[in-house]
C-alpha positions in Angstrom: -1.6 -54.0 56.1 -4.7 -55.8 56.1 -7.8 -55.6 53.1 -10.4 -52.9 54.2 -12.7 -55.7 54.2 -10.5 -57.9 56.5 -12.9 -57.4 59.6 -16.2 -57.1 57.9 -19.2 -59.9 58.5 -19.5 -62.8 56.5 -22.3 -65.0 55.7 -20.6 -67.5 57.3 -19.6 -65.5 60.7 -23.2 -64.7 61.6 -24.3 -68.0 60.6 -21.4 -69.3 63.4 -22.4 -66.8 65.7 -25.8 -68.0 65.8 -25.1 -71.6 66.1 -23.4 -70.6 68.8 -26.2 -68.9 70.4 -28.0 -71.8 69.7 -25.4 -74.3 71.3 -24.8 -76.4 68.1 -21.0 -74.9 68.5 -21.0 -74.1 64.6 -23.5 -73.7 61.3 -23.0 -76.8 59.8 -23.3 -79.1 62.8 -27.2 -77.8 63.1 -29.9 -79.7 62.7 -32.0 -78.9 59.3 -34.4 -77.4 60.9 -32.2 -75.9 63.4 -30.1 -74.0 60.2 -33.7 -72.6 58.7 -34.4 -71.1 61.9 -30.6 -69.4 61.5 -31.3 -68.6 58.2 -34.8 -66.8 59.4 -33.2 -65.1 62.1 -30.5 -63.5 59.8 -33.2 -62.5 57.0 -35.2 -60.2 59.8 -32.3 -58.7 61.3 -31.4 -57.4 58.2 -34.6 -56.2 57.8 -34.5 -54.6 61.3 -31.5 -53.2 60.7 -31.5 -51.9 57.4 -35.2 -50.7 58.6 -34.1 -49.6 62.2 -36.8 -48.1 64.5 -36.8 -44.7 65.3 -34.0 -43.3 68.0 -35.5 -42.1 71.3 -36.6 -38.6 70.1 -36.5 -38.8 66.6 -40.1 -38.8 65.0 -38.6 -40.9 62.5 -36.7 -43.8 61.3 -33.0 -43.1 60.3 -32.4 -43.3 56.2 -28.7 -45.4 56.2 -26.3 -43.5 54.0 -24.9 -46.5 52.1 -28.4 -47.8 50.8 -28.5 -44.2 48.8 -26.8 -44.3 45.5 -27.5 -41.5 42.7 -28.7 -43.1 39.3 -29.3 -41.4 35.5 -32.2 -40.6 34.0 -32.2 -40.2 29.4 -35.3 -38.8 28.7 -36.8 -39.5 25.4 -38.0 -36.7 22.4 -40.8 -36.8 21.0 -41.4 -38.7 18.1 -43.2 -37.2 15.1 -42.0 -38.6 11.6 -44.5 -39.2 8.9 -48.1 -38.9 9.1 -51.2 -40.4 10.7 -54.9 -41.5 10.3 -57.2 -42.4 13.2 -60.2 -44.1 13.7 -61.6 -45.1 16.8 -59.0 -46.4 18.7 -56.6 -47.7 15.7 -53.9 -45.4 14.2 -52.6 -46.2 10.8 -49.1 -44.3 10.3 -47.6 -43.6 7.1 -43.8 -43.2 6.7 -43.8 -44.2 10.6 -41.6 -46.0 12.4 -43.6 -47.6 15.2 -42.0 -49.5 18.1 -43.1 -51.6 21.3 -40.9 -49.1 23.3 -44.3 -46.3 22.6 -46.7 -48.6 24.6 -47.7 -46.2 27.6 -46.7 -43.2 26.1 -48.9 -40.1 25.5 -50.7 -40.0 21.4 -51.1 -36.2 20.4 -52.5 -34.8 17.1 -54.5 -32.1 17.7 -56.5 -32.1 20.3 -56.6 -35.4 21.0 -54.9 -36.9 23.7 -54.7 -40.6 24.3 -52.3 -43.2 25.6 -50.9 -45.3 23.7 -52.3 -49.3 24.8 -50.7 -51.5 21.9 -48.3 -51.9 19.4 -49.3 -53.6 15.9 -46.5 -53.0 13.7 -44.4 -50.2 12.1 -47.7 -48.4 11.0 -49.5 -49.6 13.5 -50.7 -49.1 17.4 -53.8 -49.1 19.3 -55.3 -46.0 21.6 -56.5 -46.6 24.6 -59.7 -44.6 24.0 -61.5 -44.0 20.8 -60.8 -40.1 19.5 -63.8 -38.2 19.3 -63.9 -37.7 15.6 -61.7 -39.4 12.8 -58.6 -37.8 12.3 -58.2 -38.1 8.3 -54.7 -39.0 6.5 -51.9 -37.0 6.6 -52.2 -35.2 9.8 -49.2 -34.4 12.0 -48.9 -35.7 15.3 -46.5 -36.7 18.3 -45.7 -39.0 20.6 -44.6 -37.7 24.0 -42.8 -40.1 26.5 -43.3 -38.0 30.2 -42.8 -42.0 32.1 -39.8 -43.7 33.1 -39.2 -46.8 35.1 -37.1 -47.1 37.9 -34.4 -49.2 39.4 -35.6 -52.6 40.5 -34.0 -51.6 43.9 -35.7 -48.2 44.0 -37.5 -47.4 47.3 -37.8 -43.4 47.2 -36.7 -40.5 45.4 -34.2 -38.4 48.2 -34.8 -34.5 47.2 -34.9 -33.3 43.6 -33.9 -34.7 40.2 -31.2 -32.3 38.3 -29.7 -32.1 35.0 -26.3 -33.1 34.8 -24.7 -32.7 31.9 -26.2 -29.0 31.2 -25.1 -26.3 33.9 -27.1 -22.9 35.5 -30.6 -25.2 35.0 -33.0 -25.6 37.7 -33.8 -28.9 39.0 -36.7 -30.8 38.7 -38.8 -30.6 41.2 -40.5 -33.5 43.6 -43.9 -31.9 44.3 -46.1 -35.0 44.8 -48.7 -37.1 43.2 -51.6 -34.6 43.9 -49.8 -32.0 42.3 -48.2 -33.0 39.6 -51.8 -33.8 38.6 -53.1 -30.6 39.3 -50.0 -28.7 37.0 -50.8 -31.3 34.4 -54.1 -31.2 34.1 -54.0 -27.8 32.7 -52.1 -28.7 29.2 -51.4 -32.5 29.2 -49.3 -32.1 26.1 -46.9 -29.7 26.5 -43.6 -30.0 25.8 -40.3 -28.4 27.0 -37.7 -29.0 29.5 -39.2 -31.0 32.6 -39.5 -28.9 35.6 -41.5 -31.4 37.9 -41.6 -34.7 39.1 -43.8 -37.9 40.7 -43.0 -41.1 41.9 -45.8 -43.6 42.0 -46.2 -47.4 41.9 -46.1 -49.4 38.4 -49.5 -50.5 37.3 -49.7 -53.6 35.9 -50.9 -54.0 32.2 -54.5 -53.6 33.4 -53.5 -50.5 35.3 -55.9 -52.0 38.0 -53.3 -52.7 40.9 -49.8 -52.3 41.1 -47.4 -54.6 39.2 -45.0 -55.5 41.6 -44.9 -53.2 44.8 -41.2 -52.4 44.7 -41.2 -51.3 41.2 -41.6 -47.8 40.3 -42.4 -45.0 37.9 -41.3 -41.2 37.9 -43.6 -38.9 35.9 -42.2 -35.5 34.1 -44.2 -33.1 33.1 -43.7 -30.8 30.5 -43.1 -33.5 28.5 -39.6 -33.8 27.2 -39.0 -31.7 24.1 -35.4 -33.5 24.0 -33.5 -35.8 25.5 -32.2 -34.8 28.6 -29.4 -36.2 30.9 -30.6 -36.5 34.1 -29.6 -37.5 37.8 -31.2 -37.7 40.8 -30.4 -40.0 44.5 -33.0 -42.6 45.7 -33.1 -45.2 48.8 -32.4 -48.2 47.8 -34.5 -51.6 48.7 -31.5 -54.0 50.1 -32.0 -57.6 49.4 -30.8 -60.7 50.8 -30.1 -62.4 47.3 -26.3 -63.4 48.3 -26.3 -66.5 50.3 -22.7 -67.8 49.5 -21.0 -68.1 52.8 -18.3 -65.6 52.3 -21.1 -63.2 50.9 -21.0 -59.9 52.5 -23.9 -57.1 54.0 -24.2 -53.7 52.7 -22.7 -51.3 55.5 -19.1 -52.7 55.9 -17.2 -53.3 59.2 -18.3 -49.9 60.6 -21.8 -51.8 60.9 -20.5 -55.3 61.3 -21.6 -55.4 64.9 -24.7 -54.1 65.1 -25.7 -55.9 62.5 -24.8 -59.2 64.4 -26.3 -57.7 67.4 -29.7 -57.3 65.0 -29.9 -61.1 64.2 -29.2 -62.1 67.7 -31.7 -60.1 69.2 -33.8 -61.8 66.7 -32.5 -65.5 67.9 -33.1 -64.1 71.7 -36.8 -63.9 70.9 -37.1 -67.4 70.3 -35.1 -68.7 73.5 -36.6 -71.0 76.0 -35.4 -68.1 78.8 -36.4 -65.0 77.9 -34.2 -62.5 77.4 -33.6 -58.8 76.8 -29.6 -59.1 76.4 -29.1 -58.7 72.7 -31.9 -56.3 72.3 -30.3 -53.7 74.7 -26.8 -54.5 73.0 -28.8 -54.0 69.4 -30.4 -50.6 70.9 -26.9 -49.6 71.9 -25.2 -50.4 68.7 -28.0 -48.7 66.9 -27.2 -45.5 68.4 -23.6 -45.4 67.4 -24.5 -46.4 64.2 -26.9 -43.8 62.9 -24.3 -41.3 64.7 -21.1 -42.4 63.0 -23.5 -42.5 59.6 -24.4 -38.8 60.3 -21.7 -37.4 61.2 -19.8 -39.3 58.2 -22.7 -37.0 56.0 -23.1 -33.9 57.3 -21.3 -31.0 55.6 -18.5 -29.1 57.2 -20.5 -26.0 56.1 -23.8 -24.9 54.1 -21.9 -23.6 51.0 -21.8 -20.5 49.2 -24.5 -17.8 50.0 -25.7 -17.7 45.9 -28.6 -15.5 46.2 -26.6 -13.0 48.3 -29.2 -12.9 50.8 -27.0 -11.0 53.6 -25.6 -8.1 51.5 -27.2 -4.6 51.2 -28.5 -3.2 48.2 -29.9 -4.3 44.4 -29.2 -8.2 43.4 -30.6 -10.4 40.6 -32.1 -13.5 41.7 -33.9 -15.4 39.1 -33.7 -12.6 36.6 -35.6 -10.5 38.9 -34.5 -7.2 40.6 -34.5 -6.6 44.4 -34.1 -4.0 46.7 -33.2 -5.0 50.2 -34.2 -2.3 53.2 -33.0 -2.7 56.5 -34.5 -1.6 59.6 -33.5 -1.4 63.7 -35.8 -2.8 66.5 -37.5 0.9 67.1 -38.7 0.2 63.2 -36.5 3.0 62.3 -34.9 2.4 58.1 -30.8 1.8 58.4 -29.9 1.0 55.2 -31.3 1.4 51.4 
């Protein structure tokens, strides 16, 4: 029997399919300028195709099942050993164990609030803002991590985050930017299990712009009173890092074709007779695509009924009692 892969796209296939488009018979018998333009053509039909354009009536773009892996998330506890003094924006510790890890985490003693800008030594790190009042030796304090960073490849967070290695807890919940302000706004420094989430850009160390604008940062808020195992699924950002001839492209021989119908609708573009060959064939293969990927992900059904919604009568949902009447189209009560 042949290898799964056996009739999945190389590099070096849709490099030879393109020559051949191109009438140099094979890759290597292109000129050099002739194999950069191959080399171009392949690089934005994977971005066509791992980006597709919306199907006629969708409102949107299809989200490939294969470029959506789940990842882990270890939150961090707070840290609180030993003592502090502050002054102005420098904190001397005493029995501390200060490391570069806390830079961009959240400072609390008090009321004070601050981030956390440098790291000095051991005993040593630098606010971002000056407290309001000198905070004298000995006081107690914490330092809250509520920001993680993301997979280099990350590209959006697909539904909720959830706690894996606990069971019967809620998950954490996506709610936005805006939000997640708002919610934290009102007690910055609280700490318990994280119920909410955001996904922004990373700043860069000046916090001006962001660093690079694939990387990312999800924000929890309360802040972790623990460390917590965590999971959630993202879209990936697919690269074109590979370029070793028997390299192959994310979405297997299922996709083979239509991703060699993507780069030649490309090549088409650039022929001396136009041509709208390829891009119907790529519009064609498209469509199958996205309906072999769905139907490949959609559920045989929608699961158990948990909050036993369609039964009559008194069940506990979220610790809270409910009674359920019923009524018929005249208005008239039928059941408790």
């Amino acid at each position: 029997m042949a290898q799964p892969d056996a009739l999945q796209l190389t590099r070096s296939d849709l490099r030879d399919e393109l020559a051949r488009f191109m009438s140099f018979g094979v890759y290597t018998k292109g000129t050099t300028q002739g194999q950069r333009d191959i080399n171009a053509f392949i690089k934005r039909g994977l971005r066509q195709f791992y980006n597709p354009p919306p199907l006629s009536g969708d409102s949107q773009s299809h989200s490939w099942s294969f470029l959506q892996p789940w990842d882990s998330l270890i939150t961090t506890a707070p840290y609180d050993t030993g003592t502090i003094a502050v002054s102005g924006t420098a904190v001397t510790g005493s029995g501390t164990t200060f490391t570069s890890a806390m830079v961009g985490r959240m400072f609390h003693s008090g009321e004070e609030v601050r981030e956390i800008s440098a790291f000095v030594d051991s005993t040593h790190i630098t606010l971002d803002r000056a407290v309001g009042a000198t905070i004298s030796a000995g006081t107690s304090y914490k330092i809250l991590a509520n920001s993680y960073s993301l997979p280099a490849v990350f590209g959006g967070l697909v539904g909720d985050m959830s706690f894996f290695s606990e069971t019967g807890k809620p998950p954490v919940q996506n709610v936005g930017e805006a939000n997640f302000r708002r919610v934290e706004s009102e007690d910055p420094s609280q700490t318990d299990r994280p119920s909410i989430c955001c996904i922004v850009p990373a700043d860069d160390t000046s916090g001006e712009y962001p660093d690079n604008p694939t990387r990312f940062t999800a924000y929890l808020w309360p802040n972790p009173d623990a460390a917590y195992a965590m999971r959630y699924k993202y879209v990936a950002i697919q690269g074109d890092e590979d370029d070793a001839p028997t390299a192959t492209f994310l979405g297997g021989a299922q996709h083979s074709e239509t991703i060699l119908a993507s780069c030649l609708s490309i090549a088409e573009e650039y022929a001396e007779t136009p041509s709208s060959r390829y891009r119907e064939l790529f519009a064609q293969r498209l469509a199958a695509s996205i309906m072999m990927d769905r139907r490949m992900n959609s559920p045989d059904n929608l699961g158990k009924n948990l909050d036993r919604s369609d039964m009559q009568g008194q069940y506990r949902k979220h610790n809270t009692d409910y009674t359920v009447s019923y009524f018929d189209i005249d208005g008239n009560q039928v059941g408790p």
